[in-house]
Each structure stands twice: as C-alpha cells, then as structure tokens.
C-alpha positions in Angstrom: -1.7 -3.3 3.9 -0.3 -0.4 6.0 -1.2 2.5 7.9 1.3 5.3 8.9 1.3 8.0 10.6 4.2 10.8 11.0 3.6 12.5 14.5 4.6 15.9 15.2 5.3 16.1 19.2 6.4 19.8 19.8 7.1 23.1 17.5 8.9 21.6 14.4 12.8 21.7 14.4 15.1 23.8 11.6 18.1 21.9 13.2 19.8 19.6 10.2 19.7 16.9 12.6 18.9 13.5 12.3 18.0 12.0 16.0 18.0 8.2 16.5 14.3 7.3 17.9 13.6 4.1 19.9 10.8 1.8 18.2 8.8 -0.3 19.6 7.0 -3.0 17.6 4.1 -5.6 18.9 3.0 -8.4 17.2 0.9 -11.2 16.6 2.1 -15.0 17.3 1.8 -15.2 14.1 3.1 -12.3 12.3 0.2 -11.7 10.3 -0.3 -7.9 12.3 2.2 -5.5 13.7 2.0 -2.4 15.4 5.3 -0.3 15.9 5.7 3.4 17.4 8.5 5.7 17.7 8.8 8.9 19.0 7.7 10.7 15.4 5.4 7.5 14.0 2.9 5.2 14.6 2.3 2.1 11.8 -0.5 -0.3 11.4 0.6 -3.3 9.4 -0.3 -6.8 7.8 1.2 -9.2 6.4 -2.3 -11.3 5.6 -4.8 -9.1 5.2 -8.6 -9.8 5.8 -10.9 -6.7 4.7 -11.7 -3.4 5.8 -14.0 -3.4 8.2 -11.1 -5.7 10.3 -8.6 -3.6 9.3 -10.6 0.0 10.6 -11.5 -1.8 14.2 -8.0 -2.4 14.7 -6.7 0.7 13.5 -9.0 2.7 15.5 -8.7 0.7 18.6 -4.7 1.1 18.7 -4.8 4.4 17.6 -7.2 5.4 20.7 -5.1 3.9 23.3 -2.2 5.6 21.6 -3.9 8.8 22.0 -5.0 7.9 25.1 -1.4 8.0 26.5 -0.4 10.5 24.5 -2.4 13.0 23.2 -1.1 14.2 19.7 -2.2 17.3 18.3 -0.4 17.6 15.0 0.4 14.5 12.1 3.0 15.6 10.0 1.9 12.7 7.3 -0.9 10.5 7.0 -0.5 7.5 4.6 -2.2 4.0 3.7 -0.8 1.5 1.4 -2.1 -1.7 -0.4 0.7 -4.3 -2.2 -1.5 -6.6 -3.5 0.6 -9.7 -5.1 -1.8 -11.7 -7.6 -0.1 -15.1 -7.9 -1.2 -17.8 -10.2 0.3 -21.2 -9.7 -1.0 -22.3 -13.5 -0.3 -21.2 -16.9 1.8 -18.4 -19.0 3.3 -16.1 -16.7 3.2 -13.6 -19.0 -1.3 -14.1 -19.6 -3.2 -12.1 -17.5 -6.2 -11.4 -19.9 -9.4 -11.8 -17.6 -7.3 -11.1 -14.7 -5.8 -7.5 -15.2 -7.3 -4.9 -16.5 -6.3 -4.8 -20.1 -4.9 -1.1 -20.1 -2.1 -1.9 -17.5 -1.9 -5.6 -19.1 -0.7 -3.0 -22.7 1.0 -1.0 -20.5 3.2 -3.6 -19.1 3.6 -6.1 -22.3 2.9 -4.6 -25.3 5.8 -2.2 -25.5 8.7 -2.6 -28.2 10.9 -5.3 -26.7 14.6 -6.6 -28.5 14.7 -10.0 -30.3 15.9 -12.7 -28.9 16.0 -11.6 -24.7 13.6 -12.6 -22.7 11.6 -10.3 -20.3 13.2 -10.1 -16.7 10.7 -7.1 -15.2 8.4 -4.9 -16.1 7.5 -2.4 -13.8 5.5 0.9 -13.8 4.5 3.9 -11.9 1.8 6.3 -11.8 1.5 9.8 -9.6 -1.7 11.8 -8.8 -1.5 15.0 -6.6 -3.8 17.4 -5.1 -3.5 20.2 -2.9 -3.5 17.7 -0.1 -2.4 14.4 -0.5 -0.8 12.1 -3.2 -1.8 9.1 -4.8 0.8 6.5 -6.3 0.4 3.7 -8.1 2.9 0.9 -8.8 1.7 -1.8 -11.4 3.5 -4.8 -13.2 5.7 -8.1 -13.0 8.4 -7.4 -10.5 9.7 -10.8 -10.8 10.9 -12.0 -7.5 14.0 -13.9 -9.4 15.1 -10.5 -11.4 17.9 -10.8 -12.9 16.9 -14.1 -14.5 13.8 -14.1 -16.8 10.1 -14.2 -15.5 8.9 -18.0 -14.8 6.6 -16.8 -12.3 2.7 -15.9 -12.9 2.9 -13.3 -10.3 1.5 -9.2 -11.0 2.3 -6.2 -8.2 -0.8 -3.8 -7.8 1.0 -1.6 -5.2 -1.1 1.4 -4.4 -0.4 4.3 -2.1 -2.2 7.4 -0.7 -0.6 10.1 1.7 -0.7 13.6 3.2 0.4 16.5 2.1 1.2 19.3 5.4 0.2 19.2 8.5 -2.6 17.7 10.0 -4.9 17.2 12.9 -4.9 14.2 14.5 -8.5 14.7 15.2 -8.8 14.0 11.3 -6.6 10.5 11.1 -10.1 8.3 11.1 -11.5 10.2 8.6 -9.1 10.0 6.6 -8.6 6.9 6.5 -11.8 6.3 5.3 -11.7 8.8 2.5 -8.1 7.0 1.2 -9.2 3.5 1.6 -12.4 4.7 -0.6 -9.9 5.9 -3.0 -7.6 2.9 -3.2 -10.4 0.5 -3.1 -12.0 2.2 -5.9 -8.3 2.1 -8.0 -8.2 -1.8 -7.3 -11.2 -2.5 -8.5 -10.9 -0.6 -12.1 -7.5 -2.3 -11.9 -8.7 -6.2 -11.9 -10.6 -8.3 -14.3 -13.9 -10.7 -14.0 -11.4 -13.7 -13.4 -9.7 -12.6 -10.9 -13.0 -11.5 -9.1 -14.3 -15.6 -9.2 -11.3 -16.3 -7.6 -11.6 -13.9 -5.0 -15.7 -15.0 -5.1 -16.7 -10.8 -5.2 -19.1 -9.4 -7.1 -19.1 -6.2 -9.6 
C-alpha cells in the first residue's frame, strides 16, 4: 500500500528542466513502513500492510507534522495504491476458481493460447477516468520467474487511484478517504468466497 503526494512549492515552472531533489526516507526497524519526502513529494508506504484504520492514523499524523513545518498550499497529484499478491502455497497454479473473481479468472486464462507452449504471464490492465482523477487497475499472473513458465500459485490485484490538476492540500484527507472507498470497493468485487475464509472477512 502507498500514498503519494506531488507537492507544488511556488508558481509552477515552464523551464524544460529537470532539477535533482534530495530525499529523505525514515523507516521502521523493520521495514515494514517508510516515509520519504523531497522537495516536490511526500510518500506513505508499506511493505506489510495491516488495515485502514492503521494505515489513515499514520498517514494523517505524518502528513500534519509535514504540514506543520511546511505549510503546502497546492498538490500537484494525489495518488493511493494497493498491490495485493495472493499467494497459494498448494495446488494448480493456474486454479483460482473460488478465489478470483471469475470474470478476471476468463480474462486472464481463457483466451486462445498456441499448442504445445506453456503460459509464462498473463497480465492485464484496466483504465477509468473522470474529470478528476484516474483509476487503474492491473490484474493477472505476473510470474515472478518470467521468462520460464508459471510454477507458482501466485495472482497480482494491483490497483491505483490518482489526481488529475491541481489540488488543495486542505483536501489530501478527504481524499484519501474517498480513493480508498473506491479501491476497497474494486477489491472486494475482485475476490472470491475462498479467498475471504482465508483472510476470515465476511461479505
């Protein structure tokens, strides 16, 4: 899971230039969370994430004392992203009936395929746009040892939400809120009841 945030400091530049920025990163022992921030961004990101409600405190509290110091005015992009990587250490890596929905399940295996080859990746994309923001959506077996065919019972649900213009930082919280509603909402149309056991949730 990640939260970024493009930051606009001053009046907008039409110099072609591209400035090298400083970044700072902080981070748990562990590695699980990282914040880093550069002179035109500020990032939220996990490695092991827990649930929303964590996930908002933290964001909220970093992005205060950021302000706090600082005092932006104007986000030039907004953005929150979910890579969610179902692995199954059992069975056919290519079954996910009961675990995937079955529209991206077709979408991903049942296409026309050559005899004999076996499959190596199978990756998709989706894009949704409004007047301000963008949704993508990237679905599929990725295969983590691509070129060589899938062994692995592994499936990417990779969703994205982001800005479009300019923004006021005064709006960052909010809209968080409204895109995690909207890529919580995509996840769950996007599993199966199986998968939901495992992950002991409810409809």
């Amino acid at each position: 899971m990640a939260v970024h945030v493009g930051i606009q400091p001053g009046a907008p530049s039409t110099a072609e230039t591209h400035p090298i920025h400083t970044k700072y990163l902080f981070s748990t022992p562990d590695g699980s969370k990282r914040v880093s921030i550069s002179p035109v961004t500020f990032a939220l990101e996990y490695q092991r994430y827990e649930n929303i409600d964590r996930a908002r405190d933290d964001f909220t509290f970093t992005w205060s004392a950021f302000q706090d110091l600082f005092d932006i005015k104007l986000l030039t992009r907004v953005g929150l992203r979910y890579i969610n990587g179902i692995i199954l250490t059992e069975g056919n890596p290519l079954d996910w009936s009961g675990y995937i929905d079955n529209k991206l399940i077709s979408a991903t295996l049942e296409i026309p395929e050559p005899p004999g080859p076996r499959l190596a990746r199978s990756m998709h994309a989706v894009h949704w746009t409004q007047e301000d923001r963008r949704v993508v959506f990237n679905f599929g077996i990725h295969n983590r040892d691509f070129p060589n065919a899938v062994t692995r019972r592994e499936f990417i649900l990779d969703y994205d939400c982001f800005s479009v213009g300019t923004i006021e930082a005064t709006e960052l919280v909010t809209l968080f809120r409204r895109y995690n509603d909207t890529l919580s909402s995509l996840f769950e149309e996007s599993i199966g009841e199986r998968l939901r056991d495992r992950m002991g949730r409810e409809d």
